[in-house]
N, C-alpha and C positions, 0 to 999 in steps of 0.2 A: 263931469263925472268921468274919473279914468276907465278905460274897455278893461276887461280883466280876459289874457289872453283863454279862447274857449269857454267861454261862460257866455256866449249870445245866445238868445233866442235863436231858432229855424227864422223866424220870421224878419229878425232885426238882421240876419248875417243876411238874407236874399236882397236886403232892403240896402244893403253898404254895398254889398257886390253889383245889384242892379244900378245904382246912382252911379255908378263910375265906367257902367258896361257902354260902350257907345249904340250895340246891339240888344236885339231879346235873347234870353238864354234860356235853354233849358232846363229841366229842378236840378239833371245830376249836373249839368255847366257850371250852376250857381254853388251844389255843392262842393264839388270839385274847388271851384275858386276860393270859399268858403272857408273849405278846410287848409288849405295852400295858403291863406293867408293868417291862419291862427285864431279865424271868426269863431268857430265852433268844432268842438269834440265830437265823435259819432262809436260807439262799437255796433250799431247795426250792419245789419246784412244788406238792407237795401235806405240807406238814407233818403238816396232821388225820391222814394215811395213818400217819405216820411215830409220832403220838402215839396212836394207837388200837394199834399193834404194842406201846408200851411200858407200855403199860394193862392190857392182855392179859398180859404176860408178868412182872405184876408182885403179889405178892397182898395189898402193900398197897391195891388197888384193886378194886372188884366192880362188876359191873353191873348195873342195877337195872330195862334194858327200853328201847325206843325211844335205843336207843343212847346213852343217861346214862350218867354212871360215878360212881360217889361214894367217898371213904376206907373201908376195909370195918372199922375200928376191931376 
């Protein structure tokens, strides 16, 4: 299936950013990347808010401390 550029999920863009980070990132890191790479659109005010709620409710993802998240494989 082709990506359709800004059409990912919060959940599916942290999940392409994370697999390639050699580190844990932060929500707004992951956004940051996210959107830098064409994963996902945002007109919010606070995305980071938006991608830490989808991090949290998701188990492909763990956290590791100082507000990092990494793939929890």
């Amino acid at each position: 299936m082709a990506k359709i550029e800004g059409q990912m999920s919060f959940s599916n863009a942290a999940y392409e950013v994370l697999k390639t980070s050699k580190v844990p990132l932060s929500p707004k890191e992951i956004v940051d990347e996210a959107i830098e790479k064409g994963l996902i659109t945002t007109h919010s005010k606070r995305p980071e808010a938006t991608m830490a709620g989808r991090l949290w409710a998701n188990k492909r993802f763990i956290r590791v401390g100082n507000g990092k998240w990494k793939l929890s494989r």
